[in-house]
N, C-alpha and C positions, 0 to 999 in steps of 0.2 A: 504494500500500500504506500503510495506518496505520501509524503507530510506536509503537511500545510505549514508555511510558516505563521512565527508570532503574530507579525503584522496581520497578515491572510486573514486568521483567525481572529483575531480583535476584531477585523474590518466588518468579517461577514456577522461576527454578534453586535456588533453596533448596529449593523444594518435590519436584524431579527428583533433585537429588544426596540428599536423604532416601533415596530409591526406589534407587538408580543404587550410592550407595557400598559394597552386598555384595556388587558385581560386580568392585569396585575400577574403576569408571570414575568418571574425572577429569569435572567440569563447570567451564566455561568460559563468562563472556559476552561478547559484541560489540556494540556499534549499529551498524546500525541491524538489532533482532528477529534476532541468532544466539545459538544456546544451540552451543558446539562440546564436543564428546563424546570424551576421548582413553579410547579403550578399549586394554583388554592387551593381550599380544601372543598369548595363548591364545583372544580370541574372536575371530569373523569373519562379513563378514557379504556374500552372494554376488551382492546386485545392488539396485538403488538401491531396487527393490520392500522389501524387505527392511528395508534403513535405515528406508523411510517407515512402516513397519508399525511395529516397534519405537520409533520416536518417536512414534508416532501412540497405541500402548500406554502409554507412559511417561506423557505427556499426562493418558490418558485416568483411570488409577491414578490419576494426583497431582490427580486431576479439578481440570483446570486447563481452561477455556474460552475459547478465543481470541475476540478481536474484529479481529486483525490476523493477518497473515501470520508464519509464524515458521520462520529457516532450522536446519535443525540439519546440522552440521557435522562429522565422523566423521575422524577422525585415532587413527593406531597409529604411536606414535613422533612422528618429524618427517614422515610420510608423511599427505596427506591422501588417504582412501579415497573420498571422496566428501560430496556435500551433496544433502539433501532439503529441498521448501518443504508445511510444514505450512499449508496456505490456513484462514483465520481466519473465523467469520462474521463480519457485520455489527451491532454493537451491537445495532439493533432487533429480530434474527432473536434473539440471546441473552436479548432480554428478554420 
């Protein structure tokens, strides 16, 4: 898997909490390629399809184009609810 750089990564969750913060969900980054998601305790979300949809949407709004792999990470509380892998093209497929 590519790693996205630091920058990369700041860029594209600046670009996702724009999008994310009228839901009151928290954006979090990791290395290597995690954006983690602390959502309220009023939404939910019922099976990993779901997660991927929703991240895959977030993405696609904040027209953000992967070249790498990107995990997104769903937490309510201290609870993790689960993790989705957004698969990335290939730089040359993007250009």
């Amino acid at each position: 898997m590519a790693k996205i750089t630091a920058n990369e990564l700041a860029a594209v969750a600046k670009k996702i909490m724009g999008l994310v913060t009228q839901f009151d969900i928290e954006v979090k980054v990791s290395e290597p390629n995690v954006i983690a998601l602390l959502i309220p305790d009023d939404m939910s979300f019922n099976d990993q399809a779901a997660m991927a949809e929703f991240a895959r949407q977030i993405l696609l709004t904040a027209g953000v184009h992967l070249y790498a792999d990107l995990e997104f990470v769903f937490f309510k509380a201290d609870i993790v609810l689960g993790s989705v892998v957004i698969h990335g093209l290939s730089r040359e497929q993007l250009n």
